[in-house]
C-alpha positions as CSV (number, residue, x, y, z in Angstrom):
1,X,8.6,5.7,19.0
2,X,5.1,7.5,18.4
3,X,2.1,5.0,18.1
4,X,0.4,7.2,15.4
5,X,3.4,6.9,12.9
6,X,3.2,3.0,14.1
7,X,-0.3,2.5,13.0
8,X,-0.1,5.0,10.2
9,X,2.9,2.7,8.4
10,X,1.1,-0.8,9.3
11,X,-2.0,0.5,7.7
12,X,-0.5,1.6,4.5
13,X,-2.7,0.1,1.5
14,X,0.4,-1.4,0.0
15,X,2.1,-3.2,2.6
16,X,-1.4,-4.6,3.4
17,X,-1.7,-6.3,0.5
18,X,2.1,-7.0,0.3
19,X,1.3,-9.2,3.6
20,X,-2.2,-10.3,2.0
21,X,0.4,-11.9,-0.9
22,X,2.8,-13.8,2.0
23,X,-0.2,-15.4,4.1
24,X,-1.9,-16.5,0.5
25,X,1.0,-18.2,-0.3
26,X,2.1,-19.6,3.0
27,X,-1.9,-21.2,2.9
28,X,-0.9,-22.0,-0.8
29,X,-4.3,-20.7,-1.2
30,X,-5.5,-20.2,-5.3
31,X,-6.4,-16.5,-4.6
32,X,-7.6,-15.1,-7.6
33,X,-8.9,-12.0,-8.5
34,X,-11.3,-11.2,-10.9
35,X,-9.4,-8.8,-14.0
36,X,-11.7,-6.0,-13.3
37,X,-10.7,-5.7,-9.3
38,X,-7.3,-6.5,-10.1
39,X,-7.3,-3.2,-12.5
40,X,-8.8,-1.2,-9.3
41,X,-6.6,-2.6,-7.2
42,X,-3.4,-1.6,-9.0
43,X,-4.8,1.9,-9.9
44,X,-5.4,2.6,-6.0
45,X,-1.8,1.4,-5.1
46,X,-0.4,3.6,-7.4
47,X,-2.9,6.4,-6.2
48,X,-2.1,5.8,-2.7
49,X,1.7,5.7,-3.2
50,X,2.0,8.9,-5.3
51,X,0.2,10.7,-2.4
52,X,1.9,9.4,0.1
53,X,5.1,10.1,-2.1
54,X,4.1,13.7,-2.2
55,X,2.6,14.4,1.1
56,X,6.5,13.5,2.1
57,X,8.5,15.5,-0.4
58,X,5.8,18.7,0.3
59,X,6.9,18.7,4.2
60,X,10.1,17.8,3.0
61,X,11.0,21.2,1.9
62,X,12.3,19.9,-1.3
63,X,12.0,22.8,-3.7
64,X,12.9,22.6,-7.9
């Protein structure tokens, strides 16, 4: 396995706040956050997923 994919996948925005989630709970910690961050927040998920999502399918050779 190739340390660069490694740290490319544990990086990923999403599964860092994925595991962010677990260890609030596990501390049954009252994370909160603020409406306006939580807006941002899920905006740059989605961001960050789609282009991910299609940095994949464009070196997939996956053609319409």
């Amino acid at each position: 396995m190739e340390l660069h994919i490694l740290i490319d996948n544990l990086t990923n925005p999403a599964l860092l706040f994925f595991v962010l989630g677990i260890i609030a709970v596990q501390f049954k910690s009252d994370l909160e956050i603020p409406e306006n961050s939580s807006k941002f927040i899920s905006i740059y998920l989605l961001l960050s997923i789609g282009f991910k999502g299609g940095q994949v399918l464009s070196h997939s050779g996956f053609n319409l």
